[in-house]
C-alpha positions as CSV (number, residue, x, y, z in Angstrom):
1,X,69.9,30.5,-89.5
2,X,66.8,31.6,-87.7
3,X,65.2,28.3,-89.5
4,X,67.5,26.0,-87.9
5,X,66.7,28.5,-84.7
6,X,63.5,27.1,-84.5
7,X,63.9,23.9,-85.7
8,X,66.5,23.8,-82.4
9,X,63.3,25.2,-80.1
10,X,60.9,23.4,-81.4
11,X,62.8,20.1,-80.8
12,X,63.7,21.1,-77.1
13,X,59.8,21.5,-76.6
14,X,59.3,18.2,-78.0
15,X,62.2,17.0,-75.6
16,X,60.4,18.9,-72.9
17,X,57.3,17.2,-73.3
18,X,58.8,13.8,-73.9
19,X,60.7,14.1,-70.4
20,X,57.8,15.0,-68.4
21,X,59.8,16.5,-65.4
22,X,60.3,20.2,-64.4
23,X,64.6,19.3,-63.7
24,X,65.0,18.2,-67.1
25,X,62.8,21.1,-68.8
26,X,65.2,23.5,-67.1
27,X,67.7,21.7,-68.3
28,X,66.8,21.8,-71.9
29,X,65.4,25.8,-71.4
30,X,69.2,26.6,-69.9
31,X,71.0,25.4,-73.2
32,X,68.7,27.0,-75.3
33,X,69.6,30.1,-73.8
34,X,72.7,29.8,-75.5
35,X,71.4,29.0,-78.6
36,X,69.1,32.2,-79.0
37,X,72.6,34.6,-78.7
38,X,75.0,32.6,-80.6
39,X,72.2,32.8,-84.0
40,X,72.0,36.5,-83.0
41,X,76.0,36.7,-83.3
42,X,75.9,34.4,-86.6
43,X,73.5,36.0,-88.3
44,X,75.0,39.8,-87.6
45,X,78.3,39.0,-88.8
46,X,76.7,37.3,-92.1
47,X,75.3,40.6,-92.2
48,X,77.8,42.7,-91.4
49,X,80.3,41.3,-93.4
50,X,77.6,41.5,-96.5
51,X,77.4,45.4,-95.5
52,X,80.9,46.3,-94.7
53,X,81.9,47.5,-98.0
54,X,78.9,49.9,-97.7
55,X,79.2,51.4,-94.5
56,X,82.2,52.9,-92.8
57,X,84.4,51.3,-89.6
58,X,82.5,53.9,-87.2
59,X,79.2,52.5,-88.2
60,X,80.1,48.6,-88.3
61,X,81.4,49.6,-84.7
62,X,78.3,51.2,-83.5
63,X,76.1,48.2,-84.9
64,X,79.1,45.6,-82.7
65,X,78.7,47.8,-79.9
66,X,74.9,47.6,-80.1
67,X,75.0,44.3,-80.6
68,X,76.8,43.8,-77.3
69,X,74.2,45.9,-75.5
70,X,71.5,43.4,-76.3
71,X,73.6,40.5,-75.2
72,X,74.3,42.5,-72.1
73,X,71.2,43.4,-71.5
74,X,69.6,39.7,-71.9
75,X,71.4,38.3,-69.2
């Protein structure tokens, strides 16, 4: 997941520098703002859900809740 992250980026930044104009750039940096959270999200719940028979529902909620925290805090 993080691989296709940066396979996303690094072909915005190619787009970016194809385009050539500051509109389009923000454009293409606004939808990658939604890209960086959702692989966040994907990648926790891989990992969660790996880790869930381990760990008990107190835990798993304190790792969601922190997860939410980061997202809130990123906006």
């Amino acid at each position: 997941m993080r691989f296709l992250s940066s396979l996303i980026e690094a072909a915005a930044a190619l787009t970016m520098l194809h385009y050539k104009d500051i509109r389009a750039a923000l454009r293409i940096n606004a939808a990658l703002g939604l890209v960086g959270p959702m692989i966040l999200i994907i990648v926790t719940s891989i990992g969660l859900y790996a880790a869930a028979e381990h760990m008990s529902l107190g835990k798993i909620l304190m790792v969601l809740a922190g997860v939410g925290l980061i997202l809130l805090g990123t906006r």
